[in-house]
C-alpha positions as CSV (number, residue, x, y, z in Angstrom):
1,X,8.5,-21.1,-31.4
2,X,7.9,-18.8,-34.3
3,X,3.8,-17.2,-34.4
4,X,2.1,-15.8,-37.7
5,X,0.6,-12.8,-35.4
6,X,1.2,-11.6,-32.3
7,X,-2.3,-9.5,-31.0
8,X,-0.7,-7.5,-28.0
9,X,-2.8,-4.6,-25.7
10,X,-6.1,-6.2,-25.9
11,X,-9.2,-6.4,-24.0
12,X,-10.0,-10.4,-24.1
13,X,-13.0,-11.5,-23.6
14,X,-14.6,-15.0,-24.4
15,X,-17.9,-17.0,-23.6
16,X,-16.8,-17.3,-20.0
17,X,-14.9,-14.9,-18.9
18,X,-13.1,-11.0,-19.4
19,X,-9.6,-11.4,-18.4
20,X,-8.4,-7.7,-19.1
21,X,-5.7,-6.7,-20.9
22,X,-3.8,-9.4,-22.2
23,X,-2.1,-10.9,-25.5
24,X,-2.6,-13.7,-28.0
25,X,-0.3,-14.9,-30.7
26,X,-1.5,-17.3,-33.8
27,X,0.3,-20.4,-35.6
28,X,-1.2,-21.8,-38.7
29,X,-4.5,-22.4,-37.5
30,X,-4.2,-22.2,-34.1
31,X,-4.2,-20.3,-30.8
32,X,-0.7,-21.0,-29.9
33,X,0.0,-19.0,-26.7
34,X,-1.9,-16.1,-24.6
35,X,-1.3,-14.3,-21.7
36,X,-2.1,-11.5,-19.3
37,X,-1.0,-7.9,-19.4
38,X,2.2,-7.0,-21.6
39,X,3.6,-10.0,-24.0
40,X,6.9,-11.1,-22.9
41,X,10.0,-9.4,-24.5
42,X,11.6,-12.3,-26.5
43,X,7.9,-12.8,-27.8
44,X,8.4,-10.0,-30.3
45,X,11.1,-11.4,-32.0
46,X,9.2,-14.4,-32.9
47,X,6.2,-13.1,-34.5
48,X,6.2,-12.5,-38.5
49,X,3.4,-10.0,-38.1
50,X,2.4,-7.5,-34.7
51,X,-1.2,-6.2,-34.1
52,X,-1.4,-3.7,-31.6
53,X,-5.1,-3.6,-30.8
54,X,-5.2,-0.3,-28.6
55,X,-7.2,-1.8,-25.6
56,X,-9.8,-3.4,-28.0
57,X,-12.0,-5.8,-27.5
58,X,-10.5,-9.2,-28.7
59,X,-13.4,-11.8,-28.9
60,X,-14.0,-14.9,-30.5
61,X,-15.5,-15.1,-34.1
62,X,-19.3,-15.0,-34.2
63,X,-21.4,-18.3,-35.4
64,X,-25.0,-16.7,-36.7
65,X,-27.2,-19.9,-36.9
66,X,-29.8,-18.7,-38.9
67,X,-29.2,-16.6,-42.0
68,X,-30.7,-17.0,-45.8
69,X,-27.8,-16.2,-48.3
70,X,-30.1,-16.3,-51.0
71,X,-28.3,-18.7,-53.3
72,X,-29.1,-20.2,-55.3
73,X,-32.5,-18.8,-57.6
74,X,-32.3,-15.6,-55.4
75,X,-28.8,-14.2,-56.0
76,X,-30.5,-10.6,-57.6
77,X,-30.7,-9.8,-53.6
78,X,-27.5,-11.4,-52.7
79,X,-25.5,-14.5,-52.9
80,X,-23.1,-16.3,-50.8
81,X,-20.0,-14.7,-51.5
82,X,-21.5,-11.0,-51.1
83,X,-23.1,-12.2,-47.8
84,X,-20.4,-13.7,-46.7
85,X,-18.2,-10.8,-46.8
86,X,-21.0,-8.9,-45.2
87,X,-20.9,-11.7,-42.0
88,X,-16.8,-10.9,-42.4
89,X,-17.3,-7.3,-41.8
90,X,-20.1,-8.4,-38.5
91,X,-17.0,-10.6,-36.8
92,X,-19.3,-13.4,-38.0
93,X,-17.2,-16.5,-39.2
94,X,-19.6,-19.5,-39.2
95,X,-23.1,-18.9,-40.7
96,X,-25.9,-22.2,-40.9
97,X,-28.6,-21.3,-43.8
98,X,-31.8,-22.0,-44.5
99,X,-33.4,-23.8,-47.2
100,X,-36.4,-21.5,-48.3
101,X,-34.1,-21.0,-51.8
102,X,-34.9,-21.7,-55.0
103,X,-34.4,-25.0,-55.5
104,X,-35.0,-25.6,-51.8
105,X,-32.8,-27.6,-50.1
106,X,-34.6,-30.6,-49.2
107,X,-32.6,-33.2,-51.0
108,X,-28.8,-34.5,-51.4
109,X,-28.8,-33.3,-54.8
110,X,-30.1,-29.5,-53.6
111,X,-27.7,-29.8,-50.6
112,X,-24.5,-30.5,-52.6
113,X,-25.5,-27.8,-55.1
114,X,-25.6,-25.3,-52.7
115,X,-21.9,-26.5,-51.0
116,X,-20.8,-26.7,-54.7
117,X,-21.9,-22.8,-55.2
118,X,-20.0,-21.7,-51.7
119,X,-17.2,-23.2,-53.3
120,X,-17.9,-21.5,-56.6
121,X,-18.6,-18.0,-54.8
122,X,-15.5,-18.0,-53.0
123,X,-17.1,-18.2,-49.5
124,X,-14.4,-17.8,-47.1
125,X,-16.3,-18.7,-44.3
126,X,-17.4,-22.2,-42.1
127,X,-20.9,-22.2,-44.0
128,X,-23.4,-25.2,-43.2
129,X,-27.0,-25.4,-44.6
130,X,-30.0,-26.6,-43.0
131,X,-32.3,-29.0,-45.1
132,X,-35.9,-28.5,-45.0
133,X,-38.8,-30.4,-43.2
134,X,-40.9,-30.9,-46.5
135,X,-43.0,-33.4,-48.0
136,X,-41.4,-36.4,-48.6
137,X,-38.6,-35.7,-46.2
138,X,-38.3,-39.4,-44.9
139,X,-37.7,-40.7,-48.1
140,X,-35.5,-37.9,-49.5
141,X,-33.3,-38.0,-46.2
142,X,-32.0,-41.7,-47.0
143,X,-29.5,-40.6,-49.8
144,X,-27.9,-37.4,-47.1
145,X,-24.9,-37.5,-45.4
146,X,-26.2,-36.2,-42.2
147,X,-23.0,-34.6,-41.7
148,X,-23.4,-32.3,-44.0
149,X,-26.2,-30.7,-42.6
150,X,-26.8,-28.0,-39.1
151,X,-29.7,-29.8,-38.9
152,X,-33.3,-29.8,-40.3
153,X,-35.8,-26.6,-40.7
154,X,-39.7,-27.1,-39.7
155,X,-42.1,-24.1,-41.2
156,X,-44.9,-24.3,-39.3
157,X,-46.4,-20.6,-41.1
158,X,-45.7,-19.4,-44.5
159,X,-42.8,-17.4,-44.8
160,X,-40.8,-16.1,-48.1
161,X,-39.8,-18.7,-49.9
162,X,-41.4,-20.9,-47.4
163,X,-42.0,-25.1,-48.5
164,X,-45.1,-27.3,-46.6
165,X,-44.6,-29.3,-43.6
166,X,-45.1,-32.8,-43.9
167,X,-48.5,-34.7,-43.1
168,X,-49.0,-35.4,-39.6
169,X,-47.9,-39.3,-40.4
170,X,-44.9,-38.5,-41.8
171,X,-44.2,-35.3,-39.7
172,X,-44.2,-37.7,-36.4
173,X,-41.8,-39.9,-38.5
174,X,-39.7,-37.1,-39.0
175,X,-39.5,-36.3,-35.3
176,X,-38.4,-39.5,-34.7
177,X,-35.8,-39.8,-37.4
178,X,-34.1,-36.8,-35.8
179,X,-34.4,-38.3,-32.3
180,X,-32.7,-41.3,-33.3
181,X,-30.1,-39.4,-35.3
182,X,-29.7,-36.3,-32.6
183,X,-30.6,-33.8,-35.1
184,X,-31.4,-30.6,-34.0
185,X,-35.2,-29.5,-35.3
186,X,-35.3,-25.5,-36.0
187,X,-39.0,-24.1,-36.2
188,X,-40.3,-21.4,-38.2
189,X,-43.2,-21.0,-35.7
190,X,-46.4,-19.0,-36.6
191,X,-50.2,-20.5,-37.1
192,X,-51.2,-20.0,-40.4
193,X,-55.4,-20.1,-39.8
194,X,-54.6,-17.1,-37.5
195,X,-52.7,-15.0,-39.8
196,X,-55.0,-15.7,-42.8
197,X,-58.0,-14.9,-40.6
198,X,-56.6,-11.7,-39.3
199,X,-55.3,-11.1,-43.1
200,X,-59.0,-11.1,-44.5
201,X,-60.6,-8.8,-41.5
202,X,-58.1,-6.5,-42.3
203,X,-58.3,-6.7,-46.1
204,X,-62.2,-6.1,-45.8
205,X,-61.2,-3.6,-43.4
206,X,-59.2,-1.2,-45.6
207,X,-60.5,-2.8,-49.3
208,X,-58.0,-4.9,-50.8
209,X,-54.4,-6.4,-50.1
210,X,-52.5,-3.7,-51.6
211,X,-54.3,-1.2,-49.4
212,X,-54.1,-2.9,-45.7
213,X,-50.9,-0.8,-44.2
214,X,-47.8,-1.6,-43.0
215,X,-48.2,-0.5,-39.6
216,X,-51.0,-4.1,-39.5
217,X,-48.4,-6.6,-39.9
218,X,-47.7,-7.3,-36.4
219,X,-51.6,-7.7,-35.7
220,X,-51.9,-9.8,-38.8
221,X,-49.0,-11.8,-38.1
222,X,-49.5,-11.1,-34.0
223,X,-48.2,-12.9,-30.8
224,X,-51.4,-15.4,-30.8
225,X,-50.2,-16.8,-34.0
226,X,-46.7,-17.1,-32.6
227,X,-48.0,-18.6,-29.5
228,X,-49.8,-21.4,-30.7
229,X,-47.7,-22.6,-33.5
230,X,-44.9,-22.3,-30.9
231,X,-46.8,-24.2,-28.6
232,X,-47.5,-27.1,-30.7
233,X,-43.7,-27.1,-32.3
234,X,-43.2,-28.2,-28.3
235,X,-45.7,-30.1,-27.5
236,X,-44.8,-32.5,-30.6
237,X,-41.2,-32.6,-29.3
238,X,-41.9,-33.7,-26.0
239,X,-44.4,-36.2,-27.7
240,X,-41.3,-37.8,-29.8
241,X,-38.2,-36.7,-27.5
242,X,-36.9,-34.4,-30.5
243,X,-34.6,-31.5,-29.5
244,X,-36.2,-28.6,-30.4
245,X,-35.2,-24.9,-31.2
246,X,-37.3,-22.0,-32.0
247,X,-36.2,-19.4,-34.1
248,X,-36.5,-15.9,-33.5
249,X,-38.9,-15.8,-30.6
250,X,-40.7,-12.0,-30.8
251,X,-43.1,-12.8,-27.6
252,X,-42.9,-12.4,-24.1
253,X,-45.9,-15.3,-24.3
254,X,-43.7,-17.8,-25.8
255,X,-41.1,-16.9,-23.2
256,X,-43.3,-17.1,-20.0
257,X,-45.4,-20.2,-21.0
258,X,-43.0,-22.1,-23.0
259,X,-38.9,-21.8,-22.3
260,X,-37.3,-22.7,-18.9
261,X,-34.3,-20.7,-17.7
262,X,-30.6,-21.7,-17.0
263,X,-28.3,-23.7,-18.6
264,X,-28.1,-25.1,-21.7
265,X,-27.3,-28.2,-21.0
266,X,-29.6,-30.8,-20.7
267,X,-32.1,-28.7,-22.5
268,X,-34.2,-30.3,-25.1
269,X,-36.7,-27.1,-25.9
270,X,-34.0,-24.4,-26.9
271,X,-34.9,-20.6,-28.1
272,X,-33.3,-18.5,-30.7
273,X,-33.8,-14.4,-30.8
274,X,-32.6,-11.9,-33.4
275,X,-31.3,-8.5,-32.9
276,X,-34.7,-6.8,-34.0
277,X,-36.5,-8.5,-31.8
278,X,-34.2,-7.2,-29.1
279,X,-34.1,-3.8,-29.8
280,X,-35.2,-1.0,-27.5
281,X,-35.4,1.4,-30.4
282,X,-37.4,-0.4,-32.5
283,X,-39.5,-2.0,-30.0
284,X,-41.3,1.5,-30.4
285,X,-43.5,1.4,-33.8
286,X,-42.9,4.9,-34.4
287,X,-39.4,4.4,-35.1
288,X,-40.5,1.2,-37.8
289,X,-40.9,1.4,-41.6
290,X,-40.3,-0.9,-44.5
291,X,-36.5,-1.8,-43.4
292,X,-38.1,-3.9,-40.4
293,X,-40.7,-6.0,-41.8
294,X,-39.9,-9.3,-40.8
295,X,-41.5,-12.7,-39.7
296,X,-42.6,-12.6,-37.3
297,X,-42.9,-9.2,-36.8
298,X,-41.7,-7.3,-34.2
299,X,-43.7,-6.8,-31.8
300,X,-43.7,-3.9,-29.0
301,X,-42.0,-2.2,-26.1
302,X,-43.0,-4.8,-23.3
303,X,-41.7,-8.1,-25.3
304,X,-38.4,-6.6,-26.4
305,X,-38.1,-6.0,-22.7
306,X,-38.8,-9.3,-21.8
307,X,-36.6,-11.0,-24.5
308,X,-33.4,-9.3,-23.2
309,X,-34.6,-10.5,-19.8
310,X,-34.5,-14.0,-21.0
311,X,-31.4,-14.0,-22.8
312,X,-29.9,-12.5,-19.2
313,X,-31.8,-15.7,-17.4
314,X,-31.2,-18.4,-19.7
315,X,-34.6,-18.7,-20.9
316,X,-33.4,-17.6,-24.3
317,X,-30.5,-19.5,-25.6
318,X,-28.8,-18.1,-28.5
319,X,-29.0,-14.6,-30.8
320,X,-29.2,-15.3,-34.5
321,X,-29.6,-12.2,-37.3
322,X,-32.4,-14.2,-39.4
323,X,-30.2,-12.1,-42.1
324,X,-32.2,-12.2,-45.2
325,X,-31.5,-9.4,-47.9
326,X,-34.0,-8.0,-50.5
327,X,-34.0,-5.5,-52.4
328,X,-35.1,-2.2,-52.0
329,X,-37.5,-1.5,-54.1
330,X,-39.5,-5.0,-52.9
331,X,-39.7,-4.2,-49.5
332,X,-42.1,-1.2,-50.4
333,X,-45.9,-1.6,-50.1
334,X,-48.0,-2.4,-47.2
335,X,-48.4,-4.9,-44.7
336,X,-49.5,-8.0,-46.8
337,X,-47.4,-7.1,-50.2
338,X,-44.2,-6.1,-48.5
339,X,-41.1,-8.7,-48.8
340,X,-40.6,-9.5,-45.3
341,X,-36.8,-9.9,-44.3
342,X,-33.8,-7.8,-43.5
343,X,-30.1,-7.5,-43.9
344,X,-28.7,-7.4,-40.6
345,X,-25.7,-9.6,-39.9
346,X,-23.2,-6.4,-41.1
347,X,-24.0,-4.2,-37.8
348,X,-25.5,-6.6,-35.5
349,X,-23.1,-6.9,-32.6
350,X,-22.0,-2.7,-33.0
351,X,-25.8,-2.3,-32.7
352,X,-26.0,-4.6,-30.0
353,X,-23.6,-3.5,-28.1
354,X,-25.3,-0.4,-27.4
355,X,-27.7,-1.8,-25.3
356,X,-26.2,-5.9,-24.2
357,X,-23.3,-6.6,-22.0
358,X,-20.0,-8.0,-24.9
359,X,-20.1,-11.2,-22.8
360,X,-23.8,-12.2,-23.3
361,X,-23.1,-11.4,-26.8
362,X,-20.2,-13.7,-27.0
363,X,-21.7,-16.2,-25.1
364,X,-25.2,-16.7,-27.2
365,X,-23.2,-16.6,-30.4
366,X,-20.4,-19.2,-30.0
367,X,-20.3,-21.3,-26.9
368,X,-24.6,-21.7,-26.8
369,X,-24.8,-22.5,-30.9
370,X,-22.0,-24.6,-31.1
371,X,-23.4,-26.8,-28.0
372,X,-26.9,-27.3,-29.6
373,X,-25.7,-27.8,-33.1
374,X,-23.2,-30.1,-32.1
375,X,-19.7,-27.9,-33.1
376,X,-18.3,-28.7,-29.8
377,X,-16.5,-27.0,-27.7
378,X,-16.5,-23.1,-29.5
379,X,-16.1,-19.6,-27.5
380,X,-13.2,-20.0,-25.9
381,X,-10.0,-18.0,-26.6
382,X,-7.5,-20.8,-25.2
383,X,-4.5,-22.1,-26.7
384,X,-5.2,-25.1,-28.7
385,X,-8.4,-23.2,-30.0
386,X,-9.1,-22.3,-33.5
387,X,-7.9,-19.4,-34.1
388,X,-10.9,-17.4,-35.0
389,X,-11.1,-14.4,-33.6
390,X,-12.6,-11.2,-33.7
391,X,-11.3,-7.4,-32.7
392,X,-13.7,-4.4,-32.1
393,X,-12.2,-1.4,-31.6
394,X,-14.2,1.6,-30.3
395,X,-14.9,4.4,-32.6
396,X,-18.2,6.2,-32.7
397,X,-20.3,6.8,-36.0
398,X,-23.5,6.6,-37.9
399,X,-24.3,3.1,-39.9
400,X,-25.9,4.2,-43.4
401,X,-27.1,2.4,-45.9
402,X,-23.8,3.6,-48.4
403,X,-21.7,1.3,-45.9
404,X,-23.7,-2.0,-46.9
405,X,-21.5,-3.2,-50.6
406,X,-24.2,-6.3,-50.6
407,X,-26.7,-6.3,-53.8
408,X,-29.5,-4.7,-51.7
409,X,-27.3,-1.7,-50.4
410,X,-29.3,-1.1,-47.3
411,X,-29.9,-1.8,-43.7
412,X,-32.5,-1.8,-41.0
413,X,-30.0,0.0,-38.9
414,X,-29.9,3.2,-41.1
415,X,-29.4,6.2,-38.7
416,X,-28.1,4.2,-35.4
417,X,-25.5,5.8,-34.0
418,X,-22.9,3.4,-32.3
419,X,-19.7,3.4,-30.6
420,X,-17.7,0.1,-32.1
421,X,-16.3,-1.5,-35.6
422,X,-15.3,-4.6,-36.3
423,X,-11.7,-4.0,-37.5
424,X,-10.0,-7.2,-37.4
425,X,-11.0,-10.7,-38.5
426,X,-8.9,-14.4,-38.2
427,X,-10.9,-17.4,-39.6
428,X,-8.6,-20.7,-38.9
429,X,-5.8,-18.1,-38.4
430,X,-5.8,-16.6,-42.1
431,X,-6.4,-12.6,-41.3
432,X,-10.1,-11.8,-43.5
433,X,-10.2,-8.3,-42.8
């Protein structure tokens, strides 16, 4: 048999297990053999191109289920084809966006014109958009091929670029449709009355808006707010037997009263975290500015703490970046004129790997997406599998914001020092990087 690569001298590691050193050879689209230690001699000879990856890590490709590409209305802060290459450059090879665009996606005419764009845009990527929860959703839902979609996006709390929920009639029929049609609900989940309540104590506090400081947003947007619209995102699911998933939890609350450990399977309440939420850096205020406004917003030292706990347990089911770019110069004000969103899928896993096990990594970003959006069987590095694959050599450096070649040109990650790159990319077996 003849192979298009031959990957020898790496460190595999998939979603369930690290075999050591080992090698891995491609055909077409596939994983067409693999093996431990040294590749056999006459194995040479057949391979049109040789990869030695130095003891590397050799992984499979990443699947970030929840990212906002901005396209189409947004593209002045990026666009599919620039965040796509971005995701390239994170060992990210499948990406599910959201619909907060501009037009939303919330429609079949919305939803093929953004698959028409990833088309236009060169996206070189798997790339599947979620379609939005809105008003009128049961009777804009007829003409979709359901297909064609990850799966459907509930905003319970105003976001950027955030559309309604539904009425409460039609919002029970929507939980129904997607139980009968084992969709996958995803749930922006903050309570509205709280933030705006909190918003105008801390506007009278400090004047106006404009004036109310940064360092407020996670009491404005804070854990109660998360808590209860959480709460009721799960109580309606049990109500209606709709499997539910909640995007980047930021509490230990929602963790302790709300998600059940071990596995996935059999699960119907799933939980989605992000890298900020994670982070032991910036779990500490102090080390916070404009890059890490986000909603929710992070919140402190105790919940990051727990978070990785749950991710370790089960309670937490997959990581997702949330990657949503703006620009620069509309991230700066304070806590309630702020864009809120940032640009992480680029440095991610480098970043995360200074502080999470490769494994867990792997695990919550192939095997556990691909099970709850219904991809199948994803994660492993077998032969038969697709080959997309992923290698991540150490080298140690600092991420700046002159490495990010997206339209916003920075990161929230500015300064981190970390100790691996992402040197090597297969999607489907054609080499992206």
């Amino acid at each position: 048999m003849n192979f298009d690569t031959l990957i020898i001298n790496a460190e595999i590691c998939d979603c369930n297990s690290s075999r050591g050193i080992g090698w891995l050879a491609i055909k077409g689209n596939i994983i067409a053999a693999t093996g431990s230690g040294d590749a056999p001699a006459d194995i040479f000879s057949q391979a049109a191109d040789i990869i030695d990856a130095e003891k590397a890590f050799l992984i499979p490709a990443l699947i970030d289920s929840h990212v906002h590409f901005r396209t189409p209305g947004m593209e002045h802060k990026g666009n599919i084809a620039t965040e796509s290459r971005e995701a390239i450059l994170g060992g990210v090879t499948t990406v599910f966006d959201m619909p907060n665009t501009n037009p939303a996606t919330v429609d079949a005419a919305s939803l093929r014109q953004k698959y028409e764009l990833a088309y236009r845009q060169d996206c070189r990527i798997s790339f599947k958009p979620f379609i939005a929860a809105s008003p009128g959703f049961m009777k804009k839902i007829a003409d979709v091929n359901l297909r064609d979609i990850a799966g459907v996006k509930l905003f319970m709390g105003t976001t950027t670029g955030a559309m309604g929920a539904p009425d409460p009639k039609e919002l029970a029929e929507v939980m129904a449709f997607c139980t009968h049609n084992n969709l996958t609900v995803v749930v922006h989940a903050e309570d509205n009355e709280i933030i705006n309540s909190n918003a105008a104590y801390y506007t009278e506090l400090y004047g106006s808006p404009k004036d109310v400081p940064l360092e407020m947003h996670s009491r404005i947007r804070s854990r109660e707010a998360c808590l209860r619209a959480s709460a009721a995102a799960v109580e309606l699911a049990i109500r209606y037997g709709t499997r539910l998933h909640l995007a980047h939890i930021s509490t230990a609350d929602e963790v302790r009263e709300l998600l059940s450990e071990g596995p996935l399977e059999g699960k119907q309440i799933t939980a989605e975290t992000t890298p900020l939420y994670l982070d032991p850096v910036l779990a500490d205020a102090t080390q916070r500015s404009w890059r890490h406004k986000v909603n929710p917003a992070i919140k402190t030292e105790v919940d990051a703490e727990e978070i990785r706990s749950a991710l370790k347990r089960g309670a937490i089911d997959t990581i997702a970046t949330d990657h949503a770019p703006h620009l620069a110069a509309e991230k700066q004000g304070g806590a309630l004129t702020a864009a809120s969103g940032a640009p992480s899928i680029r440095f991610a896993l480098p970043v995360m790997l200074t502080y999470l096990p490769l494994q867990l990594i792997v695990n919550k970003m192939t095997s556990a997406p691909a099970t709850i959006f219904g991809m199948g069987n994803y994660g492993t590095l077998n032969v038969g599998d697709p080959a997309n694959i992923v290698i991540i050599k150490p080298e140690e450096y600092t991420i700046t914001d002159n490495m990010v070649t997206a339209p916003c040109h920075w990161t929230p990650f500015h300064g981190r020092k970390v100790m691996h790159r992402v040197t090597h990319v297969h999607h489907n077996g054609e080499q992206l990087l």
